[in-house]
Each structure stands twice: as structure tokens, then as C-alpha cells.
VMD Tcl script that builds the backbone (N, CA, C; Angstrom):
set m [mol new atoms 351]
animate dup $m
set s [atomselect $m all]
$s set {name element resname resid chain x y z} {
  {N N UNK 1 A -1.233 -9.446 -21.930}
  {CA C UNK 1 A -1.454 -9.015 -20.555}
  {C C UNK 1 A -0.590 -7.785 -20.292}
  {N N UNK 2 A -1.101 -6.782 -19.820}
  {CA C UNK 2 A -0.255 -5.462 -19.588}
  {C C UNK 2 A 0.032 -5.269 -18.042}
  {N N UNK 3 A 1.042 -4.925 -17.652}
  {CA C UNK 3 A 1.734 -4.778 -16.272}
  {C C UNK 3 A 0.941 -4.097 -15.634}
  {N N UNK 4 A 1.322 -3.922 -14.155}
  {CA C UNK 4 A 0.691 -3.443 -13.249}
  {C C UNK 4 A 0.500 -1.954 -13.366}
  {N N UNK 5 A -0.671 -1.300 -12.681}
  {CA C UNK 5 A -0.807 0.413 -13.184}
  {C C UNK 5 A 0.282 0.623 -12.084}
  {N N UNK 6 A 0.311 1.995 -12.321}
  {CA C UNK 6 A 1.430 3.043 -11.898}
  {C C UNK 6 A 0.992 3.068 -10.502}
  {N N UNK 7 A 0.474 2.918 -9.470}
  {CA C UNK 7 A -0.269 2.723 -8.262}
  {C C UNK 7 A -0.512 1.256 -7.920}
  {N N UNK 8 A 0.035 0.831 -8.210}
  {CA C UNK 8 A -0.298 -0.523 -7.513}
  {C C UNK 8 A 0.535 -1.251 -7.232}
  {N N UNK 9 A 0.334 -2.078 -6.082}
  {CA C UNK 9 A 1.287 -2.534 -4.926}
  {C C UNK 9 A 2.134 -3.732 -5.384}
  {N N UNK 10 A 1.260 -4.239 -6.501}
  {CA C UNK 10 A 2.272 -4.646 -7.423}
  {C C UNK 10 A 3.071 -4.773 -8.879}
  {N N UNK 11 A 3.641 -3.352 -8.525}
  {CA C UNK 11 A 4.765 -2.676 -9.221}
  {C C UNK 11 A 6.244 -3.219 -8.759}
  {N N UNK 12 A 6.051 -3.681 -7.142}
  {CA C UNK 12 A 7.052 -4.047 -6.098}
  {C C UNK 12 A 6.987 -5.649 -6.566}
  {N N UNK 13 A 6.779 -6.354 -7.558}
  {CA C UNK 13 A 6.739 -7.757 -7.802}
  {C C UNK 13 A 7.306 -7.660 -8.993}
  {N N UNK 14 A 7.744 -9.054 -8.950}
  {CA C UNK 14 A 8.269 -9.682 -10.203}
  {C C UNK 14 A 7.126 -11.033 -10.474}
  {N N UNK 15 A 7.328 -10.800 -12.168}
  {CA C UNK 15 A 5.978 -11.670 -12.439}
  {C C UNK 15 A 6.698 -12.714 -13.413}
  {N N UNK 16 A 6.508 -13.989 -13.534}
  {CA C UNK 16 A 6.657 -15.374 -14.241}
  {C C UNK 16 A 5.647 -15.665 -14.482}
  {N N UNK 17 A 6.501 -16.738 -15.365}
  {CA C UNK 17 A 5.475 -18.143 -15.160}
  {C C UNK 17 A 5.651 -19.348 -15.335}
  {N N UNK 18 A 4.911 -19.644 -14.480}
  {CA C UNK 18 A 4.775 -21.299 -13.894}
  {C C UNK 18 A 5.510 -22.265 -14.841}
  {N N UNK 19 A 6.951 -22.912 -14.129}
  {CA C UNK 19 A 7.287 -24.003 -15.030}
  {C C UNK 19 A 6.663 -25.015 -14.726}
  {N N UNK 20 A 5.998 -25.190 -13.749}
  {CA C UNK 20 A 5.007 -26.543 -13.433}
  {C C UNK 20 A 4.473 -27.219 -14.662}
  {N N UNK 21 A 4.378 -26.495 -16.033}
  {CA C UNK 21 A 3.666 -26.825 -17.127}
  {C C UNK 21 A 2.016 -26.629 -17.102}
  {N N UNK 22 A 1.426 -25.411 -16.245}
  {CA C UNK 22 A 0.083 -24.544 -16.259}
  {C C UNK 22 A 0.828 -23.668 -17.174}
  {N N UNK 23 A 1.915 -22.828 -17.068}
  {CA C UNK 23 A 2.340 -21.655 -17.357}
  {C C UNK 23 A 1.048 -20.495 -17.203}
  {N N UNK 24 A 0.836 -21.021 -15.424}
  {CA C UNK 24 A 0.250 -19.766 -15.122}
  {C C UNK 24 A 1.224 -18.566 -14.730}
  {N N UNK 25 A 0.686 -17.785 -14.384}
  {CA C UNK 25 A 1.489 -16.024 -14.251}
  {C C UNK 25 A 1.542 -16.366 -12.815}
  {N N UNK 26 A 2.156 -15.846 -11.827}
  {CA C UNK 26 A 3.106 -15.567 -10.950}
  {C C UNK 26 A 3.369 -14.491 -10.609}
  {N N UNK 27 A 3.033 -13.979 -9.390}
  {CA C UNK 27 A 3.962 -12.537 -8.973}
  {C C UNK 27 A 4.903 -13.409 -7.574}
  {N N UNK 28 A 6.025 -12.462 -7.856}
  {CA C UNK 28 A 6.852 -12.833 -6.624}
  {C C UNK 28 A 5.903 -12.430 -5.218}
  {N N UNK 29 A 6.893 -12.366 -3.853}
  {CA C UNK 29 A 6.252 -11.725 -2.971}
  {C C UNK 29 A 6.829 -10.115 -3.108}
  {N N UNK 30 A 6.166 -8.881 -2.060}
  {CA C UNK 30 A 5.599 -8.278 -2.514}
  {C C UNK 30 A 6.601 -6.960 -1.193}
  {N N UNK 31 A 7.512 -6.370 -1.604}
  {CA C UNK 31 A 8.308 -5.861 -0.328}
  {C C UNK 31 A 7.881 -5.103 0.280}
  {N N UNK 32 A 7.056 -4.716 1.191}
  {CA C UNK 32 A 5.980 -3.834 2.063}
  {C C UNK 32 A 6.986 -2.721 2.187}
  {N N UNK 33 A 6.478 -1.434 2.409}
  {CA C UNK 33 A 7.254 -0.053 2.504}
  {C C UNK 33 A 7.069 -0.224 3.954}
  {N N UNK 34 A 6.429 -0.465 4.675}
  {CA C UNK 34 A 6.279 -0.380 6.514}
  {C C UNK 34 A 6.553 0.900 6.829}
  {N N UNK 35 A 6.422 0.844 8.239}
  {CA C UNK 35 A 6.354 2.038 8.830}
  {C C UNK 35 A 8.051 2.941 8.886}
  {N N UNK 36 A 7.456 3.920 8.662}
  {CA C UNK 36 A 8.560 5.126 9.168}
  {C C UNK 36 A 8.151 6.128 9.800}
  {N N UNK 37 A 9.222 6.218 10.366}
  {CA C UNK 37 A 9.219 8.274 11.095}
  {C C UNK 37 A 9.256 9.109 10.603}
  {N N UNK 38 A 8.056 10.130 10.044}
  {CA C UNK 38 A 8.851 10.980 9.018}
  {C C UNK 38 A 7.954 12.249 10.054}
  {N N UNK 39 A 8.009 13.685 9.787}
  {CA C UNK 39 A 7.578 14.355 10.588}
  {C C UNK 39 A 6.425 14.747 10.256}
  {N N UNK 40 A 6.219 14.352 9.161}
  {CA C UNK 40 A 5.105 14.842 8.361}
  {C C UNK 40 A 3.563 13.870 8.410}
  {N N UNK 41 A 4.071 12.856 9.099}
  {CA C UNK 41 A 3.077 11.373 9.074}
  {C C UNK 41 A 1.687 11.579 9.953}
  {N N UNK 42 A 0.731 11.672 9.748}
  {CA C UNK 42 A -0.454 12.006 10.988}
  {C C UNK 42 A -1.447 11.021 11.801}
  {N N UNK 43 A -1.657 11.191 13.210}
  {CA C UNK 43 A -2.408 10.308 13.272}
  {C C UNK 43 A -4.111 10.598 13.184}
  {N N UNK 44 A -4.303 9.280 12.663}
  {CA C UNK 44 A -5.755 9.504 12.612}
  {C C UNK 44 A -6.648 8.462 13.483}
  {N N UNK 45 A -7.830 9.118 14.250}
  {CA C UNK 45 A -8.514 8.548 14.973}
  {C C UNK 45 A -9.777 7.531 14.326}
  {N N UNK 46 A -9.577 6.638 14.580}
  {CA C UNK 46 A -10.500 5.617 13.401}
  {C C UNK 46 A -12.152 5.980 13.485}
  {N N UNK 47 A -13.125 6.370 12.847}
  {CA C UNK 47 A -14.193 6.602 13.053}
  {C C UNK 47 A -15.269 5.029 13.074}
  {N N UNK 48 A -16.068 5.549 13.595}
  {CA C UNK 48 A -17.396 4.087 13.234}
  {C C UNK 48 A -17.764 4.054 11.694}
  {N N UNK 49 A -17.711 2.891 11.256}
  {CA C UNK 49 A -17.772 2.506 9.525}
  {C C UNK 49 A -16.573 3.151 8.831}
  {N N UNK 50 A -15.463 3.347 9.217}
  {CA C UNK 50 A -14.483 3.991 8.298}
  {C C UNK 50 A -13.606 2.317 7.866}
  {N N UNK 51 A -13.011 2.386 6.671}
  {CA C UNK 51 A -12.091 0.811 6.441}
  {C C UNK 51 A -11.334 1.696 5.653}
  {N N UNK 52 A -10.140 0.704 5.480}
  {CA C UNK 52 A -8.900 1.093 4.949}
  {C C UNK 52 A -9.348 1.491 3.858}
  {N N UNK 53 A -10.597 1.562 2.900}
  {CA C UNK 53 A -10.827 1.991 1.356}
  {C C UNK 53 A -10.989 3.386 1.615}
  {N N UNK 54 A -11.726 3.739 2.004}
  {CA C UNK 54 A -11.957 4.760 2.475}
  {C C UNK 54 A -11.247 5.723 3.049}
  {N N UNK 55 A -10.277 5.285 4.234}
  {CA C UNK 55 A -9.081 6.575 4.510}
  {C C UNK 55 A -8.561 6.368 3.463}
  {N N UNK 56 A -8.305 5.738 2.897}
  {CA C UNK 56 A -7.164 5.679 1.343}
  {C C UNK 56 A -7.454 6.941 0.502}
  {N N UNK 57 A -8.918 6.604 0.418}
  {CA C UNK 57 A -9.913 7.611 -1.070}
  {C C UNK 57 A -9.793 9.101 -0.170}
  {N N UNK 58 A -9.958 9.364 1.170}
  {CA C UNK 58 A -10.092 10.539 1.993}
  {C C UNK 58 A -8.862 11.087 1.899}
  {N N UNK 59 A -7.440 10.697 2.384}
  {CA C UNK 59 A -6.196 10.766 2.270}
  {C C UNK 59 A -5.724 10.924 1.340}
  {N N UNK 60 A -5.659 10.007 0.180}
  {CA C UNK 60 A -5.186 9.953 -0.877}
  {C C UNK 60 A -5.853 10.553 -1.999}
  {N N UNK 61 A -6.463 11.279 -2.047}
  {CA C UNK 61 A -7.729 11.869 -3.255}
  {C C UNK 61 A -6.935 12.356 -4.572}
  {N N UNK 62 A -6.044 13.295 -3.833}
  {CA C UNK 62 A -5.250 13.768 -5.578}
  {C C UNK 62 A -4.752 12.710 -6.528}
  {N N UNK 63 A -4.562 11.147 -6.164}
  {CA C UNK 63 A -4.171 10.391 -6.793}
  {C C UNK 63 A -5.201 9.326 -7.154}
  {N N UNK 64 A -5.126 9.073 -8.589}
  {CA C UNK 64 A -6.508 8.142 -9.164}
  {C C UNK 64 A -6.565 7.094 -8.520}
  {N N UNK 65 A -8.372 6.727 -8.546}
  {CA C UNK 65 A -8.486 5.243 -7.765}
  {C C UNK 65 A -7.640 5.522 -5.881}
  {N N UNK 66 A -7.816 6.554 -5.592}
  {CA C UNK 66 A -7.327 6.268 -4.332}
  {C C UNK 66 A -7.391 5.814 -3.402}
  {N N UNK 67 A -8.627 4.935 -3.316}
  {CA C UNK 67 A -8.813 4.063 -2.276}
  {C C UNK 67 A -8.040 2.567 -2.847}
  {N N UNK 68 A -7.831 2.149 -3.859}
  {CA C UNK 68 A -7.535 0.997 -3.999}
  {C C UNK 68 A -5.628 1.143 -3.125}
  {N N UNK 69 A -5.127 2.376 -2.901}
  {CA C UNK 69 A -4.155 2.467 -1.944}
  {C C UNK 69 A -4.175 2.004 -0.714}
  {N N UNK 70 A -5.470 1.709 -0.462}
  {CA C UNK 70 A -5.417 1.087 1.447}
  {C C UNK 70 A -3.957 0.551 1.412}
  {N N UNK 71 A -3.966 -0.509 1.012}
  {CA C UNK 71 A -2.667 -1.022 1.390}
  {C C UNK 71 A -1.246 -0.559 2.076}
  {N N UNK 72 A -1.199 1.276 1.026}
  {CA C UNK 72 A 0.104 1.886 1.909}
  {C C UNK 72 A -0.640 2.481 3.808}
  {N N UNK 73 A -2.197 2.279 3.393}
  {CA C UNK 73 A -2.284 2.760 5.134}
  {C C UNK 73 A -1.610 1.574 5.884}
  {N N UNK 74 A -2.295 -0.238 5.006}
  {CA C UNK 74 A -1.999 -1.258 5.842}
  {C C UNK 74 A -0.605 -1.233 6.529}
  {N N UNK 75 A 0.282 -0.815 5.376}
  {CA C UNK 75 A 2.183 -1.496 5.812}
  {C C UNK 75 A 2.407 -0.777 6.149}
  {N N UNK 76 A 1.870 0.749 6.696}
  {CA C UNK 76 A 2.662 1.951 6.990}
  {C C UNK 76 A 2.348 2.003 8.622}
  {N N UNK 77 A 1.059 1.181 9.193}
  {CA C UNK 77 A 1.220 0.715 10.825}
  {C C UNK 77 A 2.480 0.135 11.183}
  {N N UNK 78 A 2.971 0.697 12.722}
  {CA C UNK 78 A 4.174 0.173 13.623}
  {C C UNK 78 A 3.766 -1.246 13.490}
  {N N UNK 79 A 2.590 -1.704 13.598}
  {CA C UNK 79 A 2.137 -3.003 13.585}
  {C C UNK 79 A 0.871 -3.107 12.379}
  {N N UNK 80 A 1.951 -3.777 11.193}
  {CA C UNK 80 A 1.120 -3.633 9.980}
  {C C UNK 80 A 0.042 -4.577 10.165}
  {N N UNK 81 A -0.962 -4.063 9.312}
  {CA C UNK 81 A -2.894 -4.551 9.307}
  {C C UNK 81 A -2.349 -5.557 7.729}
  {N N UNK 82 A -2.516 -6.947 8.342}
  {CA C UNK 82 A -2.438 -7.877 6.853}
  {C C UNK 82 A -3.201 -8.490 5.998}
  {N N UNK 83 A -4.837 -7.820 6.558}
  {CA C UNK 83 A -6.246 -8.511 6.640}
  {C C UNK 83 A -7.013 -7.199 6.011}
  {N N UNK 84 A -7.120 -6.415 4.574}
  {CA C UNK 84 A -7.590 -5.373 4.798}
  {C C UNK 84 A -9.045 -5.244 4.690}
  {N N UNK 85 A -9.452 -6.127 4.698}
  {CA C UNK 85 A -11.387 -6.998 5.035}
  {C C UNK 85 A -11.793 -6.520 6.364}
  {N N UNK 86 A -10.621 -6.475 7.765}
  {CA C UNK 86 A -10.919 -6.638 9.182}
  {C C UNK 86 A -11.733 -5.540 9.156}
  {N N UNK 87 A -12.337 -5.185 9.941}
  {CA C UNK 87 A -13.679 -4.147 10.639}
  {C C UNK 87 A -12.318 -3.091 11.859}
  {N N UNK 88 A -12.307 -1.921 11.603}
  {CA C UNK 88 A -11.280 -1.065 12.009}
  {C C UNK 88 A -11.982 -0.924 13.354}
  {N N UNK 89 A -11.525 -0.582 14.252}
  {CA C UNK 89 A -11.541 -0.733 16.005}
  {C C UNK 89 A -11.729 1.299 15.919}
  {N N UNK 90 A -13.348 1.451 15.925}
  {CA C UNK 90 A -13.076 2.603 16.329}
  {C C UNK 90 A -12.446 3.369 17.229}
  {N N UNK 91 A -12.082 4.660 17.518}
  {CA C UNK 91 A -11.368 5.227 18.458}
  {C C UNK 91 A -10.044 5.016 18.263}
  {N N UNK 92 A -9.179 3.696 17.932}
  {CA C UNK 92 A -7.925 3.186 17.518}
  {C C UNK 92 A -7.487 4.385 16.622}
  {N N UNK 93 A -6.254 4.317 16.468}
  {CA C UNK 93 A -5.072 5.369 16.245}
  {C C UNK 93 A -4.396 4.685 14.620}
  {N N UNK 94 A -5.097 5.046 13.938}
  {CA C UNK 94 A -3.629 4.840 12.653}
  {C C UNK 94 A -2.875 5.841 12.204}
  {N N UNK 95 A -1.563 5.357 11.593}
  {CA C UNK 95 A -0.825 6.444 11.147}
  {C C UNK 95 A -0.403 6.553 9.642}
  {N N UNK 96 A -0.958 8.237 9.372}
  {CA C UNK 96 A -1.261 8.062 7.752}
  {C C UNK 96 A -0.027 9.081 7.135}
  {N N UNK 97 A 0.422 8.123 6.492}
  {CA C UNK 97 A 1.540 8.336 5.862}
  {C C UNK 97 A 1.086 10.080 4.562}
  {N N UNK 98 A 2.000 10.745 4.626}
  {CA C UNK 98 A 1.020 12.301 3.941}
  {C C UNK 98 A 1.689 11.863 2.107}
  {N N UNK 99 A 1.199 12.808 1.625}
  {CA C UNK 99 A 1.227 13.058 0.009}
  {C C UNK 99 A 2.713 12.325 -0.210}
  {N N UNK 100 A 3.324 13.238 0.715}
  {CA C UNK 100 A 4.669 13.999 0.234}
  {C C UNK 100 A 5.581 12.246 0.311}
  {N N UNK 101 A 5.465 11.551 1.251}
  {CA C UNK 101 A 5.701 10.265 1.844}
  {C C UNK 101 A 5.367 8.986 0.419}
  {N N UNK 102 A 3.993 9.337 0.337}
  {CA C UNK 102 A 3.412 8.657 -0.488}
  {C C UNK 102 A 4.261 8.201 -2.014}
  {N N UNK 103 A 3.920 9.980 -2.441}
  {CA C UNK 103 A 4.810 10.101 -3.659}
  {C C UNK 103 A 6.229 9.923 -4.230}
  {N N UNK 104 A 7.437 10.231 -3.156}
  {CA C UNK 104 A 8.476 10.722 -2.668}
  {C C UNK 104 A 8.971 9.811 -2.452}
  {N N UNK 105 A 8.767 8.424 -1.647}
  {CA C UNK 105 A 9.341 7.437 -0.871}
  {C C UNK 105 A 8.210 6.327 -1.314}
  {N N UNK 106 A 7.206 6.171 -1.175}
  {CA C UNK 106 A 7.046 4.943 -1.388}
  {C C UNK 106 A 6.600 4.464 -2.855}
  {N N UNK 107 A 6.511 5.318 -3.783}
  {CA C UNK 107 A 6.539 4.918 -4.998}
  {C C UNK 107 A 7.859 5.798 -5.649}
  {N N UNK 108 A 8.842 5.388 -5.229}
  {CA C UNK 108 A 9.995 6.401 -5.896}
  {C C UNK 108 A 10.723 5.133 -6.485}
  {N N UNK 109 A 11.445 5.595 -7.375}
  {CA C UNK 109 A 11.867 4.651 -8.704}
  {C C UNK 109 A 12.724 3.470 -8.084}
  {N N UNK 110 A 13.612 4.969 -7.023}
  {CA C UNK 110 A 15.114 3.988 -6.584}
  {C C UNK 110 A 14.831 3.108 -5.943}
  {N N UNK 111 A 13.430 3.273 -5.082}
  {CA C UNK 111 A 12.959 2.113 -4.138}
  {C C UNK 111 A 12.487 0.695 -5.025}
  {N N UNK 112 A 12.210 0.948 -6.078}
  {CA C UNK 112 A 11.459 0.123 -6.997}
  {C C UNK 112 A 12.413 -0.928 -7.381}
  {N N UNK 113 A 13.914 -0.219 -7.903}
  {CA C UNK 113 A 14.756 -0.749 -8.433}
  {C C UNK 113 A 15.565 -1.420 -6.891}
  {N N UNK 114 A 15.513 -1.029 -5.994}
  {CA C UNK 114 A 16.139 -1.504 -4.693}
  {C C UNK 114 A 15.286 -2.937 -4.496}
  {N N UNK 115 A 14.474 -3.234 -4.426}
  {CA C UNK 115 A 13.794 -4.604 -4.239}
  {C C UNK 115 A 13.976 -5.099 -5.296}
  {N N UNK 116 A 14.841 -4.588 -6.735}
  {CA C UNK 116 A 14.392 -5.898 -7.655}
  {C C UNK 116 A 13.479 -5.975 -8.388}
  {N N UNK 117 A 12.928 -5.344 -8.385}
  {CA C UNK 117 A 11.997 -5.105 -9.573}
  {C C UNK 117 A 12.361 -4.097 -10.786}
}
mol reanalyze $m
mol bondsrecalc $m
mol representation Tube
mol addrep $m
């Protein structure tokens, strides 16, 4: 079994396994980056049929598979989205964390090694 890709949300986990005697695999829980202030962060006005895959892939494009990123849109709300299935509330306001945020801070090593992983 090979570890998590370089983009994925769980990079932030630690993985076992099960002494129950399954010795199934295990990820710990999972330390959300959440919201910050940065000056660079934008808001975006939610359109009709838009979902978190999608601003991900729109937002995030220079980086592979970029929609499977929804997730940094989810934890990066003042009031994080924990459901990323829900149907987005057009007109509603999210706030999209930019490149620089992305790259820089929420996949940066020291943060990686700061949770433990």
C-alpha cells in the first residue's frame, strides 16, 4: 500500500493498524488548516450548480486533480462546510483561500511536521 499523494488531505494523518486483530489500516483524525486572514484570500459569490469540486478545479487548476482539493475550500470557511455532498446556497459568500496560501501554508512541511505527522 503506498501513502497518501502529495495533495491530499491525508498527508495530515497518521496511519496504523488495527490491534483489534482485523489489522485493518487506520488513519488518525485529520488537523483541518481552517480559516485565516491573509490579504490575499477572495471572496467568491456561489453560483447556481457550482459545488466545492468545482471551485476547487476553477481555483486550484495549476495543481493536479484540483478539484479533489474541495476540502481546503471546506476548512478554510469562518464556519467550516463538513458535508462536502451539501448543495451550495447560491448567492452565499465563500472564502477562497489563493495559490500562494494554498502552497505556502497549507501544504508546507513545517505545518505537516507541527501536527505530527
Amino acid at each position: 500500500m503506498s501513502g497518501p499523494r502529495r495533495y491530499s488531505r491525508h498527508i495530515f494523518c497518521l496511519g496504523f493498524r488495527d490491534g483489534g486483530g482485523t489489522g485493518a489500516f487506520q488513519l488518525s483524525e485529520r488537523e483541518p488548516y481552517g480559516y485565516r486572514e491573509f490579504s490575499d484570500n477572495r471572496e467568491h459569490i456561489v453560483a447556481q450548480g457550482e459545488t466545492l469540486y468545482s471551485l476547487a478545479a476553477k481555483f486550484f487548476a495549476p495543481i493536479p486533480r484540483a478539484a479533489g482539493l474541495w476540502w481546503i475550500i471546506a476548512d478554510f470557511q469562518p464556519d467550516p462546510i463538513h458535508d462536502p455532498t451539501i448543495t451550495l446556497t447560491p448567492a452565499s459568500i465563500l472564502v477562497i483561500p489563493s495559490m500562494r496560501t494554498v502552497l505556502e501554508a497549507v501544504f508546507n512541511e513545517t505545518r505537516r511536521l507541527e501536527v505530527g505527522v
